[in-house]
Structures are given as structure tokens and as C-alpha cells.
C-alpha positions, 0 to 999 in steps of 0.5 A: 513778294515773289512773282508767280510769273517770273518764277513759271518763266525761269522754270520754263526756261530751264526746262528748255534748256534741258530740252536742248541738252538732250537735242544736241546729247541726241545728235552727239550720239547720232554722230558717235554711231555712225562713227561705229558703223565705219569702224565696224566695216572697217575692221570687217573689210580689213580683217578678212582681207577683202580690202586688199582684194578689191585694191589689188584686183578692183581699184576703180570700186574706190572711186565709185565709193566715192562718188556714192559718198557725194551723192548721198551727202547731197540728195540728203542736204537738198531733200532735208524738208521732203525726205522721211526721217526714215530715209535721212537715217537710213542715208546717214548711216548708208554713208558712215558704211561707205566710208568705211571702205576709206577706213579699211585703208588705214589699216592696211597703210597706217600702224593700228596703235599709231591710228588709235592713239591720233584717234585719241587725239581727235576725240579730244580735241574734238570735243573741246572745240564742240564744247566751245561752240555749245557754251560760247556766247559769241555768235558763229553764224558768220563763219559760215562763208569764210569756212565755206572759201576756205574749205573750197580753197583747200579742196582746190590746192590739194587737188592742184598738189596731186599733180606737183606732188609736194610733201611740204605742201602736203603738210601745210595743207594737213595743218590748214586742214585740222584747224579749218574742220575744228573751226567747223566743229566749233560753228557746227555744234551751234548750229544745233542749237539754230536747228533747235529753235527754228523747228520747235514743235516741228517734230520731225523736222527736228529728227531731220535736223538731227542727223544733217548735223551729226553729218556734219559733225562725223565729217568734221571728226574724220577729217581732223582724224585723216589730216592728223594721221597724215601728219603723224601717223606711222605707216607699215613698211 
């Protein structure tokens, strides 16, 4: 005899799990949007060569971008639970814009099918570590604060390095770089799934935490995308 119960439980569960697919579809896209603001701003800066103006005639315009960069990542973390979804949306993109000035410099120092081509390489690699945190069952929650030191390590050594100037130090730097933020990657894709349970039927809440991750996930793509052009991106003579 079949159990109506057990038989509403397995349906409801699917229809979950369905739910989280399109939550965590849903900030996938989020990410891959803000993606294209960079990129158009980008192309846009580069392509009427105001970037190079603002190099040439306004560097210091490049520090305040970033300065702008670490201000809205954390009014947005910090004001997550009291900011609208709105305003989380409108930060989100604020800061995909402002790092397109970033991008624009790639275009003027790196070869276009070199970058391409590494950006190719990002998405799949990318992608594989993100598929990887979804579908495992292992519990990446712990990894939070050894990639935590470890990307204070990085920061604190790459700034140390600016000074002594060392290209082989660089490339070791890149490389711890590129499996520090796939790591991230990988840890950051399951915390959708904690996002999703812990605010379920906390409508905005949920949006909220929807853009926090695709944040997360944009920043986790473009370093890996920056570390591997530094390793093997052509630059214009």
C-alpha cells in the first residue's frame, strides 16, 4: 500500500529543491549581469578614449574608484538586514559600474584576444568549482575562516611586494590567487543554499541575499579572471 504521506513529503521536497534551483539560477544571473555592466563600461571607456585621458591627465580619479569600490562593499554587507532590496540592487550594479573603470585598463595594457581568450578560461573554471560547491555534499561552511586568513595573507604580502618589486613573487602571489578565490567560489555557491534556507519566507530577505551572493560570486570570477591574466595575458607593446 502506498503511503499518501510519504508520497506528499517526496513531492514537497522536490518542489524545494526545484525552488533552490531557480534561487541559486537567479543569483547566477544576477552575477552574470553585473558582469555585463562592467563590461559595457569598460568597452565604453576604452573605446572613446576617455580612459586614457583620465590616466594621463587624472590618475589620482583611480584611487578614488577605489575607495568607491570598498565603501559600497561595506555599507552593503553591514546594512544587508535594514537596506531595501532596491537599494542592494542599485549598490550592486553601482559597484559592477565602478569596476569597469578597472576593466577599461585592460584594454588599453593586455591584447583583446589574449583577455578573451583567459576569460574563456575563467567561465570554465568558474563554473566547475561553482558546480562543485552546489552538488557536493561535503560541508564547506569551515572554510570560511582559512580562506578568510588566507585572503588577508595575500592582500598583506602583495602589498609588501609593491615595494620589493619581485616578478617571481608576483607569479607565486597570482597562483595562490587563482586557487584562494576558486576555493571561494566553490564555499560561496553553498552558501546560497544557507542564504535559502535560513530566510525562507522572508521574501525580501531572500532578494537581499540574493545580490550579497552574486557579489561575492562577481568578485570571486574577476580576481580569478585578473590573477590569470597576469599570469598569461599578452600585454601591448
Amino acid at each position: 500500500m502506498i503511503d499518501n504521506n510519504s508520497v506528499y513529503t517526496t513531492g514537497e521536497a522536490a518542489a524545494q529543491q526545484e525552488s533552490l534551483g531557480r534561487y541559486t539560477a537567479k543569483t547566477y544571473l544576477w552575477m552574470f549581469a553585473g558582469l555585463g555592466v562592467t563590461f559595457l563600461v569598460a568597452v565604453a571607456l576604452a573605446a572613446t578614449g576617455l580612459m586614457e585621458r583620465l590616466v594621463l591627465t587624472a590618475p589620482g580619479v583611480m584611487w578614488g574608484v577605489i575607495i568607491a569600490e570598498l565603501v559600497v562593499v561595506i555599507v552593503l554587507s553591514a546594512r544587508l538586514k535594514k537596506i531595501s532590496v532596491g537599494g542592494a540592487t542599485a549598490m550592486f550594479f553601482l559597484y559592477a559600474a565602478l569596476t569597469g573603470f578597472t576593466f577599461a585598463l585592460i584594454f588599453l595594457t593586455y591584447e583583446v584576444t589574449s583577455a578573451i581568450a583567459i576569460f574563456g578560461v575563467t567561465a570554465l573554471v568558474f563554473g566547475i568549482m561553482g558546480a562543485w560547491g552546489y552538488l557536493t555534499k561535503q560541508d564547506l561552511s569551515g572554510w570560511g575562516k582559512v580562506l578568510l586568513f588566507g585572503l588577508i595573507g595575500l592582500l598583506l604580502v602583495t602589498i609588501v611586494n609593491l615595494f620589493m618589486n619581485n616578478s617571481t613573487m608576483e607569479i607565486i602571489l597570482s597562483y595562490v590567487g587563482v586557487i584562494l578565490f576558486l576555493a571561494y567560489t566553490a564555499y560561496d555557491t553553498q552558501k546560497i543554499k544557507a542564504y535559502y534556507f535560513s530566510f525562507q519566507g522572508d521574501t525580501a530577505m531572500l532578494k537581499k541575499a540574493s545580490i550579497i551572493s552574486a557579489l561575492q560570486l562577481y568578485l570571486d570570477f574577476i580576481n580569478i579572471f585578473l590573477y590569470l591574466l597576469r599570469l598569461f595575458g599578452s600585454r601591448k607593446n
